[in-house]
N, C-alpha and C positions, 0 to 999 in steps of 0.2 A: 504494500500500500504506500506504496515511497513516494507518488503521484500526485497521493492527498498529501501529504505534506509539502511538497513542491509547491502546490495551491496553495497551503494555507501560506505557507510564507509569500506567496505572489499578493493574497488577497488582505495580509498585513503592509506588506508598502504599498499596497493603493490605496487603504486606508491609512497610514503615514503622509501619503502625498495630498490627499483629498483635506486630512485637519490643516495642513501646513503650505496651503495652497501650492505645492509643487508638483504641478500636474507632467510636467516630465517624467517623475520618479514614478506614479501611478502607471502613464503609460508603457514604459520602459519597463515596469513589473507583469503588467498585462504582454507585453509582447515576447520579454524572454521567457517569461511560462509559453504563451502559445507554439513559438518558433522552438525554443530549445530542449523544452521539457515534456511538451504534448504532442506535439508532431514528431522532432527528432527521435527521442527516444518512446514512448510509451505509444503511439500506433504503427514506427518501424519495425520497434522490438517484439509485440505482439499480436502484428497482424501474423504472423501462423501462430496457433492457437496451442501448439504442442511444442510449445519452447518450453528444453529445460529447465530453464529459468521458474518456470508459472506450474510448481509443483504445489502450492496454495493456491490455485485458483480451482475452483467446482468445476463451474463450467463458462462457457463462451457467453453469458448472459450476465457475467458477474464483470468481465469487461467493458461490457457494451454498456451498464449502469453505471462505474465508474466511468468511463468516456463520458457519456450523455450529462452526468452531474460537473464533471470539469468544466464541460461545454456550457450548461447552463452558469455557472458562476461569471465563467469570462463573459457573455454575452450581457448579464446583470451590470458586470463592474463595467464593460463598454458602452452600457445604457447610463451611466451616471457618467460621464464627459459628456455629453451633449447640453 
């Protein structure tokens, strides 16, 4: 679950940037989660579903709810810059 914690530390410097009006630092937290930590590694590393790696994982639906919940947070914190 190394993912969610990536997020949570993504979703604490956007709210770091958001009290302290440094909307840089929000964005720049939103984009190195999306580019370097959700794309890069966790949909290269686990699109085949029978990586060594993901001997805790059930099944292929336990992926796709963590994807789909990353995806909603980042979509959330990018609805808050506008």
């Amino acid at each position: 679950m190394w993912i969610l914690s990536r997020l949570s530390y993504a979703v604490e410097a956007c709210n770091t940037g958001f009290k302290t009006y440094d909307f840089p630092l929000a964005t720049t937290a939103i984009y190195n989660f999306w580019l370097y930590e959700l794309c890069d590694w966790y949909l290269v590393r686990h699109s085949a579903f029978h990586h060594p790696c993901l001997h805790w994982v059930q099944s292929e639906l336990t992926l796709e709810i963590i994807f789909y919940f990353c995806l909603r947070v980042i979509i959330f914190l990018l609805s808050l810059l506008k």
